[in-house]
C-alpha positions in Angstrom: 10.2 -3.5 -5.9 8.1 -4.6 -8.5 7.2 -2.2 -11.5 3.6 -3.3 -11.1 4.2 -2.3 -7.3 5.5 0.8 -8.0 2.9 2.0 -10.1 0.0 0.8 -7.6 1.8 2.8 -5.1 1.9 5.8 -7.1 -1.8 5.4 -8.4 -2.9 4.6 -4.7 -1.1 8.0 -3.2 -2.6 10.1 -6.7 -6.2 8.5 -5.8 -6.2 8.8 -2.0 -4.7 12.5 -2.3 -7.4 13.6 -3.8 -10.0 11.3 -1.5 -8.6 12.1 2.1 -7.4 8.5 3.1 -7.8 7.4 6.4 -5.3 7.4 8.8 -4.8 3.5 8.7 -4.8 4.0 4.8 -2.0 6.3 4.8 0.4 4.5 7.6 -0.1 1.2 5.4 1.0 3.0 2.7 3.6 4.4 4.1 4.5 1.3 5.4 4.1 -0.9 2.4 6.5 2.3 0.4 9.1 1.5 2.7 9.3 -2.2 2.6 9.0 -2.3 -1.0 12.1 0.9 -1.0 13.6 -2.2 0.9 13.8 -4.8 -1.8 14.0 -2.6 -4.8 17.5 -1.3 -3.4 18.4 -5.0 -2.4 18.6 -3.8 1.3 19.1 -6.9 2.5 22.2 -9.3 3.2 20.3 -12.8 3.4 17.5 -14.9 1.5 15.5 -15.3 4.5 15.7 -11.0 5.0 14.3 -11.1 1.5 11.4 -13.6 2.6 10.6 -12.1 5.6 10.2 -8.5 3.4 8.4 -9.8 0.6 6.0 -11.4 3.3 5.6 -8.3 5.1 5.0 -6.5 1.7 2.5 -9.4 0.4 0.8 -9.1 4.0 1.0 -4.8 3.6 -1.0 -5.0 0.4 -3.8 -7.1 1.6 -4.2 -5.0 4.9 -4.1 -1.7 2.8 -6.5 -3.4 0.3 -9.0 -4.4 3.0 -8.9 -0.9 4.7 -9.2 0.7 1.2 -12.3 -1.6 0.8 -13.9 -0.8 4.4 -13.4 3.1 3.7 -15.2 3.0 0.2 -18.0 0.6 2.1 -18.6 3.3 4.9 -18.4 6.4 2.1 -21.5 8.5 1.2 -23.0 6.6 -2.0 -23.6 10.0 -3.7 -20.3 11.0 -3.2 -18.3 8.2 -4.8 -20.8 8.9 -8.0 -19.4 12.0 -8.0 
């Protein structure tokens, strides 16, 4: 895993904790913690395992991104001025 992953991973679950994520936020991030476990402890024997996980992670980040996006669209205004 990336530094620059880790640290969005850790900002994300800091931010959300505090924000009550979704459901689908926090089984993304889950998800994408996992896979990105995966590749920072070289858990994988082959290039193409490697692909297919850094895939899955580039593919993990956009979903999470998207729902991130979607929750802050359907959030009281006032509230996110808070």
């Amino acid at each position: 895993m990336k530094i620059e992953n880790l640290f969005l991973i850790n900002f994300l679950k800091k931010v959300f904790s505090d924000l009550k994520m979704t459901d689908k936020c926090y089984r993304l991030l889950k998800d994408l913690k996992e896979i990105s476990g995966f590749i920072y402890e070289a858990q994988y024997e082959t290039f193409d395992q490697l692909e297919k996980l850094l895939k899955m992670e580039s593919k993990l980040m956009m979903l999470l991104g998207l729902e991130i996006k979607k929750d802050i669209e359907t959030r009281n205004p006032r509230y996110l001025l808070d």
